[in-house]
N, C-alpha and C positions, 0 to 999 in steps of 0.2 A: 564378436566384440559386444561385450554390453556396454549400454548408453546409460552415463547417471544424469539424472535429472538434478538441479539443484536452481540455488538463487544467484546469481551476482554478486560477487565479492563484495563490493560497495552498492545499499542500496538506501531509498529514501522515504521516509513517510511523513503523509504533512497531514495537519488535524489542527482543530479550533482552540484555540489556548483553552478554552474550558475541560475540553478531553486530554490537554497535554496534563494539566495540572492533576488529573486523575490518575495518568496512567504515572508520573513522578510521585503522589502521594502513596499508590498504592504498588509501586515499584513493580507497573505488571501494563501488559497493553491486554485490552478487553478484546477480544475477537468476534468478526461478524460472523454469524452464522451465514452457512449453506443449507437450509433447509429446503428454499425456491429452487425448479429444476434447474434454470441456469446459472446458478449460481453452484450447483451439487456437481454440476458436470462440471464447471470450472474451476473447482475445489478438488476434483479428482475422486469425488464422492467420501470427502473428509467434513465433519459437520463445523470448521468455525476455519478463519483464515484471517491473516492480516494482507491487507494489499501493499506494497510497497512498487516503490517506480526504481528505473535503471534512471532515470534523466531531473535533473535535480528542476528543468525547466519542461512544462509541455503541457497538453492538456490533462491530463489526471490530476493534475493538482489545483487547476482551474476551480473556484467557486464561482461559477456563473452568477447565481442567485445575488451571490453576498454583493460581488460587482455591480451587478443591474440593476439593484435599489438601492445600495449605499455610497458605491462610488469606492468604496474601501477594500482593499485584501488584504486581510491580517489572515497570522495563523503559526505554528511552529513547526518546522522541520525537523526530524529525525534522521540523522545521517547512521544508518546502522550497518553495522560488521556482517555484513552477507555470511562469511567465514562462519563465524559463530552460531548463524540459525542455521547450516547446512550441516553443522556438528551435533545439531539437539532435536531437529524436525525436517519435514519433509518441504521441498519447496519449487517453484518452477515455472518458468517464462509464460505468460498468455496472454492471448489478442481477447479484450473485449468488445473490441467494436468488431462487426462481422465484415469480411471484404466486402458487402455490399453498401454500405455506413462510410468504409472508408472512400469509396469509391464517388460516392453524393457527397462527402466532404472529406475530401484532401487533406483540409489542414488539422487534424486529428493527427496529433502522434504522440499515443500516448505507447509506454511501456513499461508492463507493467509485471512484476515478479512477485509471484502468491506462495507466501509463507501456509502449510494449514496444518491442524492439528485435530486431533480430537476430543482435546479439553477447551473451555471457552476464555482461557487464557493464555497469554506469553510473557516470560521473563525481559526485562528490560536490560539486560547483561549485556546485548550488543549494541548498547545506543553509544558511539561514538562521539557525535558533537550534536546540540541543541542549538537549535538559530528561532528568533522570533523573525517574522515579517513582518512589516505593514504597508502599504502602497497603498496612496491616496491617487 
């Protein structure tokens, strides 16, 4: 039996209104590279990736920083067609925090499903719904 790898049907990507208005102006999401080892192993040795999450609430979408000086968590959601990037790219479940991370802190749960490719963009075709946040 072969095993396919893929994304999550529904999944979620959250970014700073300054990058959402990019990736809507220029009808494309920009991808991170994997060029650092950890990141090239987690990428499946594909050079760019977008990160998305299975859980619309959790740490991965946590701005620590933005919270801890401002007091504010803005930013926009991406709720995207999993279906859709498993029909045009390669994609598939992983742990960034390493069992030993999760183990000194618990409350980490983040999950997190990598889109990756090897051009340093994505089609925005599977963006289903757009939400702004802001929490004071």
């Amino acid at each position: 039996m072969k095993i396919l790898e893929a994304i999550s049907s529904k999944v979620f990507h959250f970014t700073k209104l300054s990058s959402a208005l990019s990736i809507l102006n220029n009808s494309e999401f920009k991808l991170g590279t994997s060029m650092l080892n950890r990141e090239n192993d987690l990428s499946n040795h594909h050079n760019y990736y977008l990160s998305t999450s299975r859980s619309k609430f959790g740490t991965y979408h946590t701005d620590e920083k933005q919270i801890r000086f401002s007091n504010i968590y803005s930013g926009v959601m991406f709720n995207l067609n999993g279906n859709y990037y498993n029909n045009t790219h390669k994609g598939f479940p992983i742990s960034f925090y390493s069992p030993e991370r999760r183990k000194t802190d618990p409350s980490i749960n983040e999950f997190e499903d990598r889109i990756v490719s090897d051009k340093p963009t994505l089609s925005i075709g599977g963006i289903e719904e757009i939400h702004m946040i802001k929490c004071w």
